[in-house]
C-alpha positions as a Markdown table, in Angstrom:
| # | Residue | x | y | z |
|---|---|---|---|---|
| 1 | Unk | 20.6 | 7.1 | -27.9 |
| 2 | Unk | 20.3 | 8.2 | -31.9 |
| 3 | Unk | 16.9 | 10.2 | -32.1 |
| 4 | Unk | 15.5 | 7.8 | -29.2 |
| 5 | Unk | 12.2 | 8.9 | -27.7 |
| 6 | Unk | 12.1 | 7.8 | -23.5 |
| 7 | Unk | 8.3 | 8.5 | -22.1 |
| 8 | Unk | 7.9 | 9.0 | -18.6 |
| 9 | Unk | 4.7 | 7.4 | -17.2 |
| 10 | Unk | 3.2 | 7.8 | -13.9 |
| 11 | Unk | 0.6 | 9.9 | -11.0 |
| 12 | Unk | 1.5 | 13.5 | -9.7 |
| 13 | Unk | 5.4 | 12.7 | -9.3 |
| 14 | Unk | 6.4 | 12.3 | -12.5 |
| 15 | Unk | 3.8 | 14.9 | -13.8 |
| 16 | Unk | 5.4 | 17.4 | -11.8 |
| 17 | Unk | 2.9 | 20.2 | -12.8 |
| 18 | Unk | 4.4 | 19.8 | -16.6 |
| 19 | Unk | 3.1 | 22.0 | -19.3 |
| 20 | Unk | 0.2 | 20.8 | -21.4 |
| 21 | Unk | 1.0 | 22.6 | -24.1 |
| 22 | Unk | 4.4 | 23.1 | -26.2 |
| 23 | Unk | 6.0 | 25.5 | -23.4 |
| 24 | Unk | 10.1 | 24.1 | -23.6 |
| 25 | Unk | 10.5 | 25.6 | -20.3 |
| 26 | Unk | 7.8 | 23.8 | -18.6 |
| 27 | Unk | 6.5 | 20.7 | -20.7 |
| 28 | Unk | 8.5 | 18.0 | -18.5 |
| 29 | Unk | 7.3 | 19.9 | -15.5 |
| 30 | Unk | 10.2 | 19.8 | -12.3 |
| 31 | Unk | 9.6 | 15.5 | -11.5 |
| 32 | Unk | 12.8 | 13.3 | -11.6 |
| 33 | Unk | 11.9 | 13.2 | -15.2 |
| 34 | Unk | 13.7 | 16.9 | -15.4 |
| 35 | Unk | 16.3 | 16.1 | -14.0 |
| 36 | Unk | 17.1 | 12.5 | -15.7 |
| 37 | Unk | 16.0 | 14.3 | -19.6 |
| 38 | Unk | 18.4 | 17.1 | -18.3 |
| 39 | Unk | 21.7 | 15.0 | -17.5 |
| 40 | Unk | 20.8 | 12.5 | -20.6 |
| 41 | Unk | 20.1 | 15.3 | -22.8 |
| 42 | Unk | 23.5 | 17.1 | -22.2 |
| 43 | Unk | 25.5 | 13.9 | -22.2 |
| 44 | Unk | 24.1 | 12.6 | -25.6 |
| 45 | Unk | 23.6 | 16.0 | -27.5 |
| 46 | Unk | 24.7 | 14.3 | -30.7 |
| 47 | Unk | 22.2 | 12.1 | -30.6 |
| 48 | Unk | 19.4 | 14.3 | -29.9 |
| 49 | Unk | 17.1 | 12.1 | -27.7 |
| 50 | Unk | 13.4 | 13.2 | -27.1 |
| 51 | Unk | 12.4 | 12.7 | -23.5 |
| 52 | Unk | 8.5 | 13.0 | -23.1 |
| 53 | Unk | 6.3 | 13.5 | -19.5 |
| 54 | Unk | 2.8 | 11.9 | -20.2 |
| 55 | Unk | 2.3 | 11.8 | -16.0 |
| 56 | Unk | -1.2 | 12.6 | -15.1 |
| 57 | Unk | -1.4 | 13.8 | -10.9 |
| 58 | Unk | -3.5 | 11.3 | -9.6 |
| 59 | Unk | -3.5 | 8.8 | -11.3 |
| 60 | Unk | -3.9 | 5.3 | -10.4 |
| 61 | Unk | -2.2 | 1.8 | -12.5 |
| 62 | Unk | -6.5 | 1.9 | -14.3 |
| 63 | Unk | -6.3 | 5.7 | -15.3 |
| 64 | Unk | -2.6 | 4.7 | -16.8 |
| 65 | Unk | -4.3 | 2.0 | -18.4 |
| 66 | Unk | -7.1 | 3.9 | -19.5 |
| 67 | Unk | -5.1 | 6.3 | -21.3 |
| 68 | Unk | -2.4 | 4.1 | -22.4 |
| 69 | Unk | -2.9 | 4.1 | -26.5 |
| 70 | Unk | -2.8 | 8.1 | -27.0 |
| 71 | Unk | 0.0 | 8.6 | -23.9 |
| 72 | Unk | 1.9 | 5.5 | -24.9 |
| 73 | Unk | 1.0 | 3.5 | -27.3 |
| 74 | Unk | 0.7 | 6.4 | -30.1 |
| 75 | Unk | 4.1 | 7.7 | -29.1 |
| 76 | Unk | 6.2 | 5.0 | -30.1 |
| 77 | Unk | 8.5 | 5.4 | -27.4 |
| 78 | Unk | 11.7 | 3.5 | -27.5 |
| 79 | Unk | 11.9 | 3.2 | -23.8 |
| 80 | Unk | 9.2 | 3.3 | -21.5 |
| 81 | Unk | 9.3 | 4.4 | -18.1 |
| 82 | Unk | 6.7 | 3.4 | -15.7 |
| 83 | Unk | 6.4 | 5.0 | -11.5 |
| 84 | Unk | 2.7 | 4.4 | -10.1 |
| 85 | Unk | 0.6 | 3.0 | -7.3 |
| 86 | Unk | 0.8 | 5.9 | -4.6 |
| 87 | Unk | -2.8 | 6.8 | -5.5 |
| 88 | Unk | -4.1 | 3.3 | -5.5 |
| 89 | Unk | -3.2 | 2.9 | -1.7 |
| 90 | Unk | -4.7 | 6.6 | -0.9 |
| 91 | Unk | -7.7 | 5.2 | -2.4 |
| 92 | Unk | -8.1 | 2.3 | -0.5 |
| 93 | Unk | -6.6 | 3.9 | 3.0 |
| 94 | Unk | -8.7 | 6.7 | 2.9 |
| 95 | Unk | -12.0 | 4.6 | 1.9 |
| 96 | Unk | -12.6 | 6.4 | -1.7 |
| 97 | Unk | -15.5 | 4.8 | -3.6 |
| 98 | Unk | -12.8 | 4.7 | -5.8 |
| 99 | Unk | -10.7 | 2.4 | -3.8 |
| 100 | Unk | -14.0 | -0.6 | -3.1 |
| 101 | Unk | -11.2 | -2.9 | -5.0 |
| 102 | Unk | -7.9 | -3.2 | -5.2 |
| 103 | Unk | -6.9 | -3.2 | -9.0 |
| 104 | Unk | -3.0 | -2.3 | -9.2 |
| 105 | Unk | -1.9 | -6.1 | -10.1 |
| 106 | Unk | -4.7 | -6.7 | -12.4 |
| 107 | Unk | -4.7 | -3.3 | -14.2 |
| 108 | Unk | -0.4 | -3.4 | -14.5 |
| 109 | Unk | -0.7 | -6.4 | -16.0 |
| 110 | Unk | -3.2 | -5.4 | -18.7 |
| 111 | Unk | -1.1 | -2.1 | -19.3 |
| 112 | Unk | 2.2 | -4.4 | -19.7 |
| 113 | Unk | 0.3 | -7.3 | -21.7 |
| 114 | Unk | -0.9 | -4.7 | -24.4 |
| 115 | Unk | 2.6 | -2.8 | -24.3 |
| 116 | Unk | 4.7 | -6.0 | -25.1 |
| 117 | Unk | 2.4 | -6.9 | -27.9 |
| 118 | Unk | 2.0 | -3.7 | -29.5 |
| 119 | Unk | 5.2 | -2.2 | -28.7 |
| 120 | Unk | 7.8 | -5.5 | -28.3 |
| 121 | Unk | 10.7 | -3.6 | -29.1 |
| 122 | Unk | 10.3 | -1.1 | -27.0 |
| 123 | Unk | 11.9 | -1.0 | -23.3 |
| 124 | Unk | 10.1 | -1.0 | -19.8 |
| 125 | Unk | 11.6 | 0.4 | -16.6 |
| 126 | Unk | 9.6 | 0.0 | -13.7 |
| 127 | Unk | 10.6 | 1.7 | -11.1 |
| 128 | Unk | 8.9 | 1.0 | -7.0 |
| 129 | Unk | 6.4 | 3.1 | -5.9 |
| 130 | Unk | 7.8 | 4.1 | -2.0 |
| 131 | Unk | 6.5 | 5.5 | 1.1 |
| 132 | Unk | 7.9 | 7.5 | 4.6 |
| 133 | Unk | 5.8 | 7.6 | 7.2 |
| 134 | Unk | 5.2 | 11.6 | 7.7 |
| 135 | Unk | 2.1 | 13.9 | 6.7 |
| 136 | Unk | -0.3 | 12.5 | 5.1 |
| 137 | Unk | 0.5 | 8.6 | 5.7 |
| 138 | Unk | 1.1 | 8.9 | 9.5 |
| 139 | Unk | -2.2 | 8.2 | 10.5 |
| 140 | Unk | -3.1 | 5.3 | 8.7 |
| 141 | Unk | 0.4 | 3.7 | 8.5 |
| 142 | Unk | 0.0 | 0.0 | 9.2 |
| 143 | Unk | -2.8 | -0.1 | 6.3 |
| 144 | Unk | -0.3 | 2.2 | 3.6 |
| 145 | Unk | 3.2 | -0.3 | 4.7 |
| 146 | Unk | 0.7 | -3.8 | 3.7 |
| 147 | Unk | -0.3 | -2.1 | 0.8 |
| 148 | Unk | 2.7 | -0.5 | -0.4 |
| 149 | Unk | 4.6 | -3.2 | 0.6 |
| 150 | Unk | 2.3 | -5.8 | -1.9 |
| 151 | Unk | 2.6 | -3.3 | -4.4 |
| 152 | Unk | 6.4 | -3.1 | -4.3 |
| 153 | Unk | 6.7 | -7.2 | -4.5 |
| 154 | Unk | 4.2 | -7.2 | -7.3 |
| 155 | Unk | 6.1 | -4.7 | -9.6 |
| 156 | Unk | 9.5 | -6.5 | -8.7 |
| 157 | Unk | 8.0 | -9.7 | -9.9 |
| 158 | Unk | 5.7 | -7.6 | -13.0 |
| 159 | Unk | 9.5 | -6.5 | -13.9 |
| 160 | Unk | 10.4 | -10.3 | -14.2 |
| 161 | Unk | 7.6 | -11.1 | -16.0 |
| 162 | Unk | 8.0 | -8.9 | -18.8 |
| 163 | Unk | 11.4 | -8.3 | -19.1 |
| 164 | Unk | 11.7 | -4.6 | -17.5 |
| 165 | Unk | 14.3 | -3.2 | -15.5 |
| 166 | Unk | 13.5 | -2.8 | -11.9 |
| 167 | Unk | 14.5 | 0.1 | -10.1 |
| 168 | Unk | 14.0 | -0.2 | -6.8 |
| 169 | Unk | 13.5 | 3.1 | -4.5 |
| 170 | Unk | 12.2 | 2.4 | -0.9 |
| 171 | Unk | 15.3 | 1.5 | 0.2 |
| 172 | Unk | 16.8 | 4.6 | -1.1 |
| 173 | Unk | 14.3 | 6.4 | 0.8 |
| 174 | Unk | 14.9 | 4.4 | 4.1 |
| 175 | Unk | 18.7 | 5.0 | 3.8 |
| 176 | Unk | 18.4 | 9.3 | 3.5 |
| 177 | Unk | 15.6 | 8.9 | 6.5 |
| 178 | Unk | 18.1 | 7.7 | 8.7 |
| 179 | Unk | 20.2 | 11.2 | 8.4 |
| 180 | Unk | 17.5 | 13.4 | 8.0 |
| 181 | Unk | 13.9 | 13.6 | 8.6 |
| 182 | Unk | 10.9 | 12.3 | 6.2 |
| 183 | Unk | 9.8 | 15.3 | 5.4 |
| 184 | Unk | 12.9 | 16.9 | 4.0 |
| 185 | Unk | 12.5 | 13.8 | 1.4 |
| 186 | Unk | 8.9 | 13.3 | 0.8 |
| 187 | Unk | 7.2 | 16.3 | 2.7 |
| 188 | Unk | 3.8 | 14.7 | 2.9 |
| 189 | Unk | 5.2 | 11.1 | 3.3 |
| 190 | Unk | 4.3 | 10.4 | -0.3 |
| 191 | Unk | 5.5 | 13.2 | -2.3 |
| 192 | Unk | 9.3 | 14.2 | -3.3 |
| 193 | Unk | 11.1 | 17.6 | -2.5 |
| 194 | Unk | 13.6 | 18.8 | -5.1 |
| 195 | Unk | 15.9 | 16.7 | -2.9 |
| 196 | Unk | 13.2 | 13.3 | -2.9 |
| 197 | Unk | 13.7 | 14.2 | -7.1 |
| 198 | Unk | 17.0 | 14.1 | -7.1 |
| 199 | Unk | 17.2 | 10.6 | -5.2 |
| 200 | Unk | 14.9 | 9.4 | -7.6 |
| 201 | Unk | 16.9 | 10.8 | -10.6 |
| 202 | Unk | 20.2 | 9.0 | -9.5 |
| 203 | Unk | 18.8 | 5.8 | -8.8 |
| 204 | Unk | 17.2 | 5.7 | -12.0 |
| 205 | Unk | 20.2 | 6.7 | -13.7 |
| 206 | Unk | 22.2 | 4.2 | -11.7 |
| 207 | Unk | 20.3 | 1.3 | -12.7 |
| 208 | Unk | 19.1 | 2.0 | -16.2 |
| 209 | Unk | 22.4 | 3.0 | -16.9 |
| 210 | Unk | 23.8 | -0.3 | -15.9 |
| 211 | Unk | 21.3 | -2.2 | -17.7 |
| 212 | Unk | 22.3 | -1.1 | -20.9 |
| 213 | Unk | 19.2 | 0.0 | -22.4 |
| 214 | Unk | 20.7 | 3.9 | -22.9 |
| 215 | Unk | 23.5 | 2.4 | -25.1 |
């Protein structure tokens, strides 16, 4: 991980209320993307990896796209990490102007497209948005599981596509509900606790690590 710079891409749970400004206590905010720059950082101190948070709260796959060539692009990033498509559903299940058509394929593909042209030797980690049905998805849960649920088989296959490492996270989310409440994981059914974070952060570790693009 010599000098290796891993951006963090994504809505309001990666951004974790992060910094915008050069505050070390606070630019990564207190997302997954803490925790996972935390445990790399200390583990490959010689090697003094930058970890960057470009995550914008709600954002959906056409704002990450919009913003892709100063947040991305510009950076340079040796490995690019990639959770959206929560705010895409809330669009469309709560009727938003914003949500009259459903662009999270088409607008993922662009984002990846551009990234493997400009950037090819740069790494992609896709990790599956998720959902529990509590707060804020309870009332409208049959529309958020068809949706969620086409978005989740569409980045699986995106990963294919381009050669990214999937990591996949709703099952990891089903497993913990079955030992404690929704809410103690994502306390509006769509956001993480600490403890949602944490999940998220091991996971990630788990597969990336085994993928062997930290080496």
């Amino acid at each position: 991980m010599n000098n290796k710079v891993i951006l963090f891409q994504g809505d309001s749970i990666t951004d974790g209320n992060r910094d915008r400004g050069n505050d070390l206590n606070h630019v990564l905010g207190h997302s997954y993307a803490y925790m996972i720059a935390g445990k790399l950082g200390h583990e490959n101190a010689a090697q003094k990896p930058l970890f960057v948070n470009r995550g914008v709260s709600g954002d959906r796959v056409s704002d990450l796209y919009a913003r892709w060539n100063e947040d991305a692009i510009s950076l340079k990033p040796d490995l690019i990490s990639i959770l959206i498509g929560v705010n895409d559903a809330w669009r469309i299940v709560s009727g938003e102007p914003s949500g009259a058509t459903d662009r999270f394929e088409k607008a993922y593909v662009h984002l990846l497209a551009e990234t493997r042209e400009v950037l090819p030797e740069s790494k992609l980690v896709l990790c599956e948005p998720f959902t529990l049905k509590t707060g804020a998805t309870q009332e409208n849960w049959g529309h958020w599981t068809e949706l969620m649920s086409k978005y989740q088989s569409k980045v699986r296959e995106l990963a294919d596509r381009f050669d990214a490492v999937f990591v996949p996270l709703q099952d990891a989310f089903d497993a913990v509900e079955k030992t404690t409440d929704a809410a103690y994981w994502l306390w509006d059914g769509v956001h993480p606790t600490a403890a949602g974070h944490h999940l998220i952060a091991e996971r990630w570790l788990d597969v990336v690590g085994r993928s062997g693009l930290l080496d």
